[in-house]
C-alpha positions as CSV (number, residue, x, y, z in Angstrom):
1,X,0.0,0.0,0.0
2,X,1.2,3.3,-0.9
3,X,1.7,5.9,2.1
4,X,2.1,9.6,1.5
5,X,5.5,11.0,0.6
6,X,5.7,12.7,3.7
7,X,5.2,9.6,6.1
8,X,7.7,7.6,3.8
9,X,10.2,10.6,4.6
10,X,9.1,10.6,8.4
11,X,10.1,6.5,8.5
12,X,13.5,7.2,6.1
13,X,14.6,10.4,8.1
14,X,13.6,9.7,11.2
15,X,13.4,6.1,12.3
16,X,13.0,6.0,16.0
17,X,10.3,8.3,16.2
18,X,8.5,6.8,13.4
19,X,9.4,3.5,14.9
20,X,7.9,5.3,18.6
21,X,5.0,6.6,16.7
22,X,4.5,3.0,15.5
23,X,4.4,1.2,18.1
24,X,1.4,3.6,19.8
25,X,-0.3,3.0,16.6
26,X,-0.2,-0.9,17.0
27,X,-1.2,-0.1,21.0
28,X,-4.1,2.1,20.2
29,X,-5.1,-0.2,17.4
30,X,-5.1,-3.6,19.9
31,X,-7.1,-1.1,22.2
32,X,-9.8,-0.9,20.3
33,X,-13.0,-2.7,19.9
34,X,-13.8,-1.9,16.8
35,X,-12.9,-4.7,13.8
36,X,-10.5,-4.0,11.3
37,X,-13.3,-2.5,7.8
38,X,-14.9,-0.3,10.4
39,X,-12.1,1.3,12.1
40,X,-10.9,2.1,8.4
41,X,-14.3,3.6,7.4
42,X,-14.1,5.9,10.7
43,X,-10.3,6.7,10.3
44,X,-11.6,7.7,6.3
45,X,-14.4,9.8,7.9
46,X,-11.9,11.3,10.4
47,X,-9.3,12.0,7.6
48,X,-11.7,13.3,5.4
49,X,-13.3,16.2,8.1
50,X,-9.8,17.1,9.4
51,X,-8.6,17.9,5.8
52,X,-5.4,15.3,5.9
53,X,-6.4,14.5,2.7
54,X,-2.6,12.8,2.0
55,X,-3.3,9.7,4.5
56,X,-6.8,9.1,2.6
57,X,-5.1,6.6,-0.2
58,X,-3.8,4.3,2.2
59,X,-6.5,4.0,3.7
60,X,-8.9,3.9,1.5
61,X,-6.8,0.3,0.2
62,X,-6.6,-0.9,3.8
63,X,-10.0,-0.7,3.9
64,X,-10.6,-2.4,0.9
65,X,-8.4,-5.3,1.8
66,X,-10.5,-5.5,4.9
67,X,-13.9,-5.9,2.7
68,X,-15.1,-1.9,2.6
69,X,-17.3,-1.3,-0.8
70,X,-16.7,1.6,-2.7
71,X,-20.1,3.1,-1.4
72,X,-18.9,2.3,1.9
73,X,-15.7,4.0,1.8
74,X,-17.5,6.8,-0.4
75,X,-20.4,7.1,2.8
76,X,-17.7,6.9,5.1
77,X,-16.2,10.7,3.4
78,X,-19.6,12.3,3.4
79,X,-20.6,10.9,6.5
80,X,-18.8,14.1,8.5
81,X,-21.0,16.3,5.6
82,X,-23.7,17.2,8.2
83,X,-21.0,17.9,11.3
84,X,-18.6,20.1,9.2
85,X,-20.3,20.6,6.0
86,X,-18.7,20.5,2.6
87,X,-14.7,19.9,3.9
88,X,-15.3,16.5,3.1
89,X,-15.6,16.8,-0.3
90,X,-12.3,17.6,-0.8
91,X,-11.1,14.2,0.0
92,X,-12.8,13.0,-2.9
93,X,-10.6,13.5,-5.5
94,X,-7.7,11.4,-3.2
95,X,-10.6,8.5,-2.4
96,X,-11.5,8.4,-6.0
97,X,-7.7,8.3,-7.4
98,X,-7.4,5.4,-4.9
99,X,-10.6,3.6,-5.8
100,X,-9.8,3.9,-9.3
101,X,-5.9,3.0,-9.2
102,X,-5.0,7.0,-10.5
């Protein structure tokens, strides 16, 4: 899976706190109760309302390999529409380009 350019130059440049940031990743992940597709959808929705549109294509093929649907992943962007209004859309363009392998 592809991760953003400046992730990949966080891990290369910086390896032990990539390597610290990580491991609470893994932590907070084993935390959770949530299974693997839905925590993807939420962490789409999440991406999408905060605007960090450069983590959406990873996980937009994470969840994918966990069994998301393109209208799920798709619902999952729009589902912040009501909360913080039309932000979301601009994810769409890096959703789409991962959907449809652009």
């Amino acid at each position: 899976m592809n991760v953003s350019n400046a992730f990949e130059m966080f891990a290369k440049e910086i390896p032990e706190h990539h390597g610290a940031w990580m491991d609470a990743v893994r932590r907070l992940d084993a935390a959770g109760a949530l299974d693997k597709k839905t925590k993807e959808l939420a962490y789409i929705a999440v991406l999408a309302a905060v605007r960090l549109e450069s983590g959406l294509p990873f996980h937009v093929q994470a969840a994918r390999a966990n069994g998301a649907t393109r209208d799920e992943i798709i619902s999952a962007v729009l589902v912040g529409l009501p909360a913080v209004g039309n932000t979301v859309i601009q994810a769409l363009p890096s959703v789409f380009g991962a959907l449809d392998g652009r």
